[in-house]
Gaussian input, Z-matrix of N, CA and C with variables (Angstrom, degrees):
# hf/3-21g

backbone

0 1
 N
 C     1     B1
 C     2     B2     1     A1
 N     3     B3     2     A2     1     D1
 C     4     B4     3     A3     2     D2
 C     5     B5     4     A4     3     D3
 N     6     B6     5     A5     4     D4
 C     7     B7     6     A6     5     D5
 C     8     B8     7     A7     6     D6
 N     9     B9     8     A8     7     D7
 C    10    B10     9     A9     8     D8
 C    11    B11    10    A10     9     D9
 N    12    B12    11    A11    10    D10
 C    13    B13    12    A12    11    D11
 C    14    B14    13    A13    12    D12
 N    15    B15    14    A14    13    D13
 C    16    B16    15    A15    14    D14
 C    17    B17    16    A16    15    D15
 N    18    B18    17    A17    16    D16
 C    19    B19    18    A18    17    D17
 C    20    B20    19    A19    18    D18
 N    21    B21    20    A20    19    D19
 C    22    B22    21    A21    20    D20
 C    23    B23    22    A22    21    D21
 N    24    B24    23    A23    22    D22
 C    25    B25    24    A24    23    D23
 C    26    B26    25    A25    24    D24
 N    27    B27    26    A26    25    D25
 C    28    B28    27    A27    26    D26
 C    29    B29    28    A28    27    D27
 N    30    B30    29    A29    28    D28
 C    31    B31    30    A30    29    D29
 C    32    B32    31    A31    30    D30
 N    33    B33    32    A32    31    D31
 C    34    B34    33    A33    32    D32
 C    35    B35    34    A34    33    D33
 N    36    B36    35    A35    34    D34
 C    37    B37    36    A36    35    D35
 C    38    B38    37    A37    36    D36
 N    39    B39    38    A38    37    D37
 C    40    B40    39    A39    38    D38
 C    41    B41    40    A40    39    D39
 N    42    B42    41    A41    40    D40
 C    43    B43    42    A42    41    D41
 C    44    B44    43    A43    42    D42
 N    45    B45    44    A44    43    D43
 C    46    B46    45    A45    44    D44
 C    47    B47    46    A46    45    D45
 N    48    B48    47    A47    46    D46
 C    49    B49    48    A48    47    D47
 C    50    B50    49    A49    48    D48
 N    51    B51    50    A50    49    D49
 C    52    B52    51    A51    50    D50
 C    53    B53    52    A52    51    D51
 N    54    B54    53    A53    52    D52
 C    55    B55    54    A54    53    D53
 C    56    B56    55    A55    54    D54
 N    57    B57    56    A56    55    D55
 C    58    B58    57    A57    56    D56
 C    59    B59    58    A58    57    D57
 N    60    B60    59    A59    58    D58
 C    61    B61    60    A60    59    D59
 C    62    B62    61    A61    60    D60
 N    63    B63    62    A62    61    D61
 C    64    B64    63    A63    62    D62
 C    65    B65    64    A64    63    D63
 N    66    B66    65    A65    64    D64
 C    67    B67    66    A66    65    D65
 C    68    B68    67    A67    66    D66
 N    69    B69    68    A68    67    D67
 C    70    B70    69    A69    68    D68
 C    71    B71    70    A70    69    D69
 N    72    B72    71    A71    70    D70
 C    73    B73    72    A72    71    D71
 C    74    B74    73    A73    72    D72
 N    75    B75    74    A74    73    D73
 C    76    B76    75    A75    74    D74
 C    77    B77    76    A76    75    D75
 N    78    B78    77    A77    76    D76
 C    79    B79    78    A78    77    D77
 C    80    B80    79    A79    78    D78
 N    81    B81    80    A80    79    D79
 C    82    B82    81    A81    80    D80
 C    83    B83    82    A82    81    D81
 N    84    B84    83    A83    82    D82
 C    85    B85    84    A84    83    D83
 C    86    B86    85    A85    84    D84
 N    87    B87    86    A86    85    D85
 C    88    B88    87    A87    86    D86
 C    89    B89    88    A88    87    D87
 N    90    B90    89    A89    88    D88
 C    91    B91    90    A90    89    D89
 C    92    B92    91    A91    90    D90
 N    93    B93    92    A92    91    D91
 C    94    B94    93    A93    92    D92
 C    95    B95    94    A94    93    D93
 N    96    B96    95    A95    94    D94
 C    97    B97    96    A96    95    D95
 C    98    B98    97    A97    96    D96
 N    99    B99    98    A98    97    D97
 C   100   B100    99    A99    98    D98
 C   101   B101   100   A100    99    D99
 N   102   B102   101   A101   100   D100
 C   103   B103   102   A102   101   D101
 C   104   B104   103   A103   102   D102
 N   105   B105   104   A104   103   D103
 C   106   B106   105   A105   104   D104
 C   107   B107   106   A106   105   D105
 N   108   B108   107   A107   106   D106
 C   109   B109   108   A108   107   D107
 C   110   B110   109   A109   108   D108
 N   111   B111   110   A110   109   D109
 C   112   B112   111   A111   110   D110
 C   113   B113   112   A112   111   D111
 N   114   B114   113   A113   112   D112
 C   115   B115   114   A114   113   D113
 C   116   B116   115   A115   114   D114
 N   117   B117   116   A116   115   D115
 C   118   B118   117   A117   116   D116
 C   119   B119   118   A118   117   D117
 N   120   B120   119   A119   118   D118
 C   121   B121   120   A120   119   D119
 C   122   B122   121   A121   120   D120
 N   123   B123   122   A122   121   D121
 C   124   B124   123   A123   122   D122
 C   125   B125   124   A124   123   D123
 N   126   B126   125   A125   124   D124
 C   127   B127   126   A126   125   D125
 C   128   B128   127   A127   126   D126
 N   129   B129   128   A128   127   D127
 C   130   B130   129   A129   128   D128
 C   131   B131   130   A130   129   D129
 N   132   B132   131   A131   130   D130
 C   133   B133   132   A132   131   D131
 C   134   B134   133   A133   132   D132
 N   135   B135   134   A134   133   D133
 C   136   B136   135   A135   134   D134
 C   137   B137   136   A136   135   D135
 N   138   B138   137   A137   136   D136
 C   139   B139   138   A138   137   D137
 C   140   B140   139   A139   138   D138
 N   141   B141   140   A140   139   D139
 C   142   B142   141   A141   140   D140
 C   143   B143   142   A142   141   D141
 N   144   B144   143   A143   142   D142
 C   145   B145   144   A144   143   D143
 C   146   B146   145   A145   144   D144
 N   147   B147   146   A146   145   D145
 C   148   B148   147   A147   146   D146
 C   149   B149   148   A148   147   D147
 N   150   B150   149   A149   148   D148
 C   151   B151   150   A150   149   D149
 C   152   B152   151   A151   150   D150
 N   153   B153   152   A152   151   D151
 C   154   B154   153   A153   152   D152
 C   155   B155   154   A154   153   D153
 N   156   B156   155   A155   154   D154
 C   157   B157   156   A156   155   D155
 C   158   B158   157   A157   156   D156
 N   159   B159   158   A158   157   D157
 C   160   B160   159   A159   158   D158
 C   161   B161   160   A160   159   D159
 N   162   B162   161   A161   160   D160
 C   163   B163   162   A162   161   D161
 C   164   B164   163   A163   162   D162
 N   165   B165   164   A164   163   D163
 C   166   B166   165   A165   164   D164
 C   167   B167   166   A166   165   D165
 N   168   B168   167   A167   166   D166
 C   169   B169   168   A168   167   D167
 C   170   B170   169   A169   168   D168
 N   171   B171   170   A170   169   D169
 C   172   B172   171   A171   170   D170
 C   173   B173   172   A172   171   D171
 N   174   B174   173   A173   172   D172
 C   175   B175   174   A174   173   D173
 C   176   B176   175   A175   174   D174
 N   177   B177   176   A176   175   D175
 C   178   B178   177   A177   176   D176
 C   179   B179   178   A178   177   D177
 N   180   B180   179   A179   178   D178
 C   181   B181   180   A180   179   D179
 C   182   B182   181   A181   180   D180
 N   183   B183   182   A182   181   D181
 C   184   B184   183   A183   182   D182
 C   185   B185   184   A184   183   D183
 N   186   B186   185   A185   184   D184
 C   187   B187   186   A186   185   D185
 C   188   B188   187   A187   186   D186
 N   189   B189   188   A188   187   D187
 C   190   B190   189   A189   188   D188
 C   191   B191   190   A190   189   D189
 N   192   B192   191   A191   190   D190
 C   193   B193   192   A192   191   D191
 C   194   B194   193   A193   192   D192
 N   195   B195   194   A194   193   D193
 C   196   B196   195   A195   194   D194
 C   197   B197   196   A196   195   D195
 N   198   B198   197   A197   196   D196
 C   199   B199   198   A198   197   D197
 C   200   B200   199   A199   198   D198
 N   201   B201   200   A200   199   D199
 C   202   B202   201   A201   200   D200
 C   203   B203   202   A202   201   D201
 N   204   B204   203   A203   202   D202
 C   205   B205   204   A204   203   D203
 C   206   B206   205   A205   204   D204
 N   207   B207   206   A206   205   D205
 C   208   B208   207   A207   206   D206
 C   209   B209   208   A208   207   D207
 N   210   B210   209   A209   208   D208
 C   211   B211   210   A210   209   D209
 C   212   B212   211   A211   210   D210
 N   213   B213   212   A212   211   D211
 C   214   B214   213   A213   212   D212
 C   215   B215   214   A214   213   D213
 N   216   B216   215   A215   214   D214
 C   217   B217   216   A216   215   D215
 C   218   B218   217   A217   216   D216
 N   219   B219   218   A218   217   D217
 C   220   B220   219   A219   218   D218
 C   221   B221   220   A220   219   D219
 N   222   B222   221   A221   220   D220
 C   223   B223   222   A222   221   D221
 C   224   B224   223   A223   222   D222
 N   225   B225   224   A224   223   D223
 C   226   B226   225   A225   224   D224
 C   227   B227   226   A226   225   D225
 N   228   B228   227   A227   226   D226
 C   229   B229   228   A228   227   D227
 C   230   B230   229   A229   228   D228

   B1=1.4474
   B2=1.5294
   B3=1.3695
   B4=1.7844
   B5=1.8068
   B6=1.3830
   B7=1.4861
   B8=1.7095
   B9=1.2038
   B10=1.6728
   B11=1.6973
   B12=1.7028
   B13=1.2915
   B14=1.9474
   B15=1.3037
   B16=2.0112
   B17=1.2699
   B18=1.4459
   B19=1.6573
   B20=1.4391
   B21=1.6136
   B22=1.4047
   B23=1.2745
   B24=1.6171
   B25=1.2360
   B26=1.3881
   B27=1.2611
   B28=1.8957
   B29=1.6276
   B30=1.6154
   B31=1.2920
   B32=1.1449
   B33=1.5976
   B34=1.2086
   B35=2.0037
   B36=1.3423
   B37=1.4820
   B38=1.7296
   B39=1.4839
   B40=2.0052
   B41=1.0561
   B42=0.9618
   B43=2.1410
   B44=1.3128
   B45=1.3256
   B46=1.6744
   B47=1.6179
   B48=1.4821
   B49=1.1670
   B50=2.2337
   B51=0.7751
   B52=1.6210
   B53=1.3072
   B54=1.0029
   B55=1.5713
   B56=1.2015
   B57=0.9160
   B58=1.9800
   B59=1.5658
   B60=1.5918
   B61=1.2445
   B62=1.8437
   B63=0.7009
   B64=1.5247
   B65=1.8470
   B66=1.4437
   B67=1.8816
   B68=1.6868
   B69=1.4913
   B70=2.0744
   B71=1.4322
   B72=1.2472
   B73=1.5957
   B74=1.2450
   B75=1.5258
   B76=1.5389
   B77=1.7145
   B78=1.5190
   B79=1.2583
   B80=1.8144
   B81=1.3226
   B82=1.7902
   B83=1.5698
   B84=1.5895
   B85=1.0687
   B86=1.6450
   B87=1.3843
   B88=2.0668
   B89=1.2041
   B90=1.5753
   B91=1.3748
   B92=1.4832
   B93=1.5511
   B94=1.5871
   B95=1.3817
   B96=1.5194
   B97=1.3019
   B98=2.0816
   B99=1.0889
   B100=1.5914
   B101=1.4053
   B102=0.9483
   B103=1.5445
   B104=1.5851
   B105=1.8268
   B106=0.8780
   B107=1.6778
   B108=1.1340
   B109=1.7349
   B110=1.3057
   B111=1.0365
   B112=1.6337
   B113=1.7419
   B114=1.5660
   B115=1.8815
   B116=0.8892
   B117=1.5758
   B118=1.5945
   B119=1.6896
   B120=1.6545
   B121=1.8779
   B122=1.3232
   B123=1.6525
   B124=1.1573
   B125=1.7098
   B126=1.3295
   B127=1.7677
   B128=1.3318
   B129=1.6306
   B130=1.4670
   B131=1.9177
   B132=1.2195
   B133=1.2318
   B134=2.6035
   B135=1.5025
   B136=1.4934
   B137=1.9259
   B138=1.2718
   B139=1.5544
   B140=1.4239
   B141=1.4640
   B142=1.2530
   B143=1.4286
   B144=1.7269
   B145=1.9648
   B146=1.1982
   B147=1.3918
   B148=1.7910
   B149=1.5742
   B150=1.3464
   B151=1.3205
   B152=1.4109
   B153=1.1358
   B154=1.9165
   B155=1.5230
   B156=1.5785
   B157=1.1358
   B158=1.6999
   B159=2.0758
   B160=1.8340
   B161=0.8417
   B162=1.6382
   B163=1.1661
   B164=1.7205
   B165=0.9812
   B166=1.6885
   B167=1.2231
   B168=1.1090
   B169=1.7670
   B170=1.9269
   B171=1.4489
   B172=1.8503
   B173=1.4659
   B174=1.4305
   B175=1.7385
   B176=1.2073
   B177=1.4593
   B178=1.6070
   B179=2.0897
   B180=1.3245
   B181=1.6281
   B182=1.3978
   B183=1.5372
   B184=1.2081
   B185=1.6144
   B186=1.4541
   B187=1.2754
   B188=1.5722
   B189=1.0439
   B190=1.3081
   B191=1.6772
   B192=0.8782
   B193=1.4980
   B194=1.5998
   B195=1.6200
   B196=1.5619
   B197=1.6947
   B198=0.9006
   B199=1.5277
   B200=0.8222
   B201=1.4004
   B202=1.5809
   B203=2.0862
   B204=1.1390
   B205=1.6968
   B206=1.3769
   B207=1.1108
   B208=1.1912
   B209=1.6715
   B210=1.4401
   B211=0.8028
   B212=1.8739
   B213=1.1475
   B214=1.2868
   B215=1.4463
   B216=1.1771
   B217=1.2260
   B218=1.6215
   B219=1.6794
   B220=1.4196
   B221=1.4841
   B222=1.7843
   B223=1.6789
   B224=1.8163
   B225=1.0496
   B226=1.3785
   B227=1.4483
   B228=1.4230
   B229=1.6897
   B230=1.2042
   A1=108.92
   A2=118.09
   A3=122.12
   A4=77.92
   A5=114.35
   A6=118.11
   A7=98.73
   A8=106.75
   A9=110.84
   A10=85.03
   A11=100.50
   A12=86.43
   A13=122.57
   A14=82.86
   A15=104.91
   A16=112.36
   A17=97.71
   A18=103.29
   A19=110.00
   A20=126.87
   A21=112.38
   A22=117.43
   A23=107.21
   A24=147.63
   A25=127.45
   A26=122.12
   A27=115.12
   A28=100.28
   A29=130.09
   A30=121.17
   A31=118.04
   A32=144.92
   A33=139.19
   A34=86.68
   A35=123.58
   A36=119.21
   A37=93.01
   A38=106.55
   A39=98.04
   A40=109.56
   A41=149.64
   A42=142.89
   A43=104.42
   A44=114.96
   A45=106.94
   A46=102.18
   A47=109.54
   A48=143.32
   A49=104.86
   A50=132.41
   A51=123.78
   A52=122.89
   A53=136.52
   A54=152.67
   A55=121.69
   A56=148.27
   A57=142.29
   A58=92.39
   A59=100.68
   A60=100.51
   A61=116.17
   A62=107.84
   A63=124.38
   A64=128.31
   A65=105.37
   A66=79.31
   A67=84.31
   A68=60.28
   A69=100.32
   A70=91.78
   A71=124.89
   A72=150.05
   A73=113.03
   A74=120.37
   A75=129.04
   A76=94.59
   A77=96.79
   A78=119.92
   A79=95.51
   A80=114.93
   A81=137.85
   A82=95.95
   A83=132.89
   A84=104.04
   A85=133.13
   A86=125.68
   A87=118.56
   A88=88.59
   A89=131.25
   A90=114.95
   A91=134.90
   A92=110.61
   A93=115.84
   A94=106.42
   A95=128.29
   A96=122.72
   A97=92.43
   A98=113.69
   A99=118.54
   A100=114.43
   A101=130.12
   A102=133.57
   A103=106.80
   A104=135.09
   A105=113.82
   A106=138.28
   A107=104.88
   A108=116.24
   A109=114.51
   A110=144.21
   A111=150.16
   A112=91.28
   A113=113.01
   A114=113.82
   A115=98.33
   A116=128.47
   A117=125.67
   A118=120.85
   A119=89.55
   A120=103.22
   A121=109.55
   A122=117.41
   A123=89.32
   A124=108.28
   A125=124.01
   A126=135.18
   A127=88.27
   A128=97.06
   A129=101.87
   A130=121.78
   A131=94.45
   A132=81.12
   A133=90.72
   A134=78.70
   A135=90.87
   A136=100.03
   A137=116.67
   A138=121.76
   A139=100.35
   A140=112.04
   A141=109.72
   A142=106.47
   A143=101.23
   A144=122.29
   A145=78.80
   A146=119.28
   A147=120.72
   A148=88.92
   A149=104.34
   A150=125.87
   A151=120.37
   A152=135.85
   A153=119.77
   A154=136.11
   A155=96.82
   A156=98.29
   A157=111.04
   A158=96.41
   A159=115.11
   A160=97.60
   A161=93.47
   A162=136.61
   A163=136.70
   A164=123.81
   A165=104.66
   A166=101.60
   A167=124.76
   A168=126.82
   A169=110.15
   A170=90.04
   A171=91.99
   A172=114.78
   A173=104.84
   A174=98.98
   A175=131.12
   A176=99.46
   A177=94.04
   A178=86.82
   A179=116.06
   A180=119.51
   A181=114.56
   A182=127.77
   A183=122.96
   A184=113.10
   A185=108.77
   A186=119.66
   A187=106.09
   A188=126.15
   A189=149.74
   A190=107.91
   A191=127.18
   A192=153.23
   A193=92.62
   A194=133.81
   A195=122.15
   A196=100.08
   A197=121.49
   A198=98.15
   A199=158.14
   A200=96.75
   A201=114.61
   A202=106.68
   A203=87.67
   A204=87.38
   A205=125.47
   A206=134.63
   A207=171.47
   A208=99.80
   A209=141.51
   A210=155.12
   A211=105.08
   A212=116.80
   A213=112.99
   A214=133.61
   A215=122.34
   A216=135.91
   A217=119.47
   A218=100.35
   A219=114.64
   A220=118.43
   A221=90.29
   A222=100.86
   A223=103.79
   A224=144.29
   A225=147.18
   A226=128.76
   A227=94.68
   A228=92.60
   A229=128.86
   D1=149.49
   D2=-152.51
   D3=-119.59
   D4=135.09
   D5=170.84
   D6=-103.08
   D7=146.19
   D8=-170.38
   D9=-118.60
   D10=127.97
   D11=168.41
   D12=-108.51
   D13=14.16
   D14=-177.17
   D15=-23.89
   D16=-57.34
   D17=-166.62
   D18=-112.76
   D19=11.53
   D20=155.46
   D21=-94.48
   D22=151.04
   D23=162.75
   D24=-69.87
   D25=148.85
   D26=161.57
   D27=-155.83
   D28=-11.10
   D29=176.18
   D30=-29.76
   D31=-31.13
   D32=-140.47
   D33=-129.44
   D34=30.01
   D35=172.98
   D36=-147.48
   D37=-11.65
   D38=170.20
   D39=-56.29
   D40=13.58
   D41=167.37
   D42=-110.41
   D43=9.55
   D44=175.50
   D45=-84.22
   D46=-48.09
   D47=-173.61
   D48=-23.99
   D49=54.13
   D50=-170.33
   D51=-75.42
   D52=-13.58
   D53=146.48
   D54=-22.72
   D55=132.09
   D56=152.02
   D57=-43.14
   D58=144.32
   D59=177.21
   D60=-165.96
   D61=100.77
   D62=177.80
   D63=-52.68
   D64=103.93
   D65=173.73
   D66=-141.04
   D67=149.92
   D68=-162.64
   D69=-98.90
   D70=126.24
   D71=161.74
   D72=-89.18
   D73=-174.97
   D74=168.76
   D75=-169.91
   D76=164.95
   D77=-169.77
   D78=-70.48
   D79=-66.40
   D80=-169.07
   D81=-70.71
   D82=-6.09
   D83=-170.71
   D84=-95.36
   D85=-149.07
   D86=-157.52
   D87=-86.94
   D88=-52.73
   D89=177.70
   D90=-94.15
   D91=163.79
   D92=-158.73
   D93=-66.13
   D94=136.43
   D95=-158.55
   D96=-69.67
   D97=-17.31
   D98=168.09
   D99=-58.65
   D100=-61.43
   D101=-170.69
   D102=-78.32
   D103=-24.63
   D104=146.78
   D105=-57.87
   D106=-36.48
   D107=150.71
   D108=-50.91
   D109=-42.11
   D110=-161.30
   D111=-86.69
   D112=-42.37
   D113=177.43
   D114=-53.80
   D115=-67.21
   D116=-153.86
   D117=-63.48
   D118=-20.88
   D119=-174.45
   D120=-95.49
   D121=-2.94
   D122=173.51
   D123=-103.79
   D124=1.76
   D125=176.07
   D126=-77.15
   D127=149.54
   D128=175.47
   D129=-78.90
   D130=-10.88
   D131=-146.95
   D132=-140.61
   D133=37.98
   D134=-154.15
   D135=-106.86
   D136=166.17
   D137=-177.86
   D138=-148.10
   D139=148.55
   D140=166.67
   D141=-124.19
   D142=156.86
   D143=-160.50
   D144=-113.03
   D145=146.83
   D146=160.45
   D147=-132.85
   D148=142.68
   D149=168.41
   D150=-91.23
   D151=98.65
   D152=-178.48
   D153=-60.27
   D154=-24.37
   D155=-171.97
   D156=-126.18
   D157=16.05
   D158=161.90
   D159=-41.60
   D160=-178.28
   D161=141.20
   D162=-154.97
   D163=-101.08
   D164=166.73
   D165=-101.33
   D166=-22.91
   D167=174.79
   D168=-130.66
   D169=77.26
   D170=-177.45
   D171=-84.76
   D172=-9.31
   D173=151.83
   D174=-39.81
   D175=-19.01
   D176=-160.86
   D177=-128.00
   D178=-40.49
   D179=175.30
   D180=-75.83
   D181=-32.90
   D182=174.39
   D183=-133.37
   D184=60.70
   D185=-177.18
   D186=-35.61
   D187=-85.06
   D188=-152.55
   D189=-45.67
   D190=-68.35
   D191=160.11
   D192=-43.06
   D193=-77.69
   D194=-165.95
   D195=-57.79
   D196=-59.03
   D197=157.42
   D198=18.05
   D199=-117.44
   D200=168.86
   D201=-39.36
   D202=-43.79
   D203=179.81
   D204=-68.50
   D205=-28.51
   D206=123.48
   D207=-14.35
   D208=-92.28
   D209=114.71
   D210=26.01
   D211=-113.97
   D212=151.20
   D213=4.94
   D214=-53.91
   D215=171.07
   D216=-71.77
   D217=-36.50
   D218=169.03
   D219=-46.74
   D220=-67.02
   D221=-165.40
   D222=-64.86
   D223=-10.18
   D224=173.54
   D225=-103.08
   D226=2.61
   D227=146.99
   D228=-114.64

């Protein structure tokens, strides 16, 4: 069985989330560089990395930059 995730939601369960927690953005990528900001603000305890020259996979389009952030996030927790 194929799970579609199109039409689910979880905005209204991101404050459960209590962990340090990292989400990595990109310039080219599916979501609005707004609502990745709105993810990170609504975890308590969360930051967001934006990549400029990402995209949905900037591991591999904006190595250097997902990284370093990545990285970063490591050594400070």
């Amino acid at each position: 069985m194929r799970c579609n995730l199109k039409d689910r939601e979880r905005w209204d369960r991101l404050h459960e989330i209590k962990v340090k927690a990292l989400t990595i953005g990109a310039q080219h990528d599916e979501m609005d560089p707004q609502d990745m900001k709105k993810m990170a603000s609504l975890m308590a305890d969360s930051s967001l990395a934006f990549c400029l020259k990402g995209s949905h996979m900037s591991m591999w389009a904006d190595q250097q930059a997902y990284f370093k952030h990545l990285l970063d996030f490591l050594h400070a927790v």
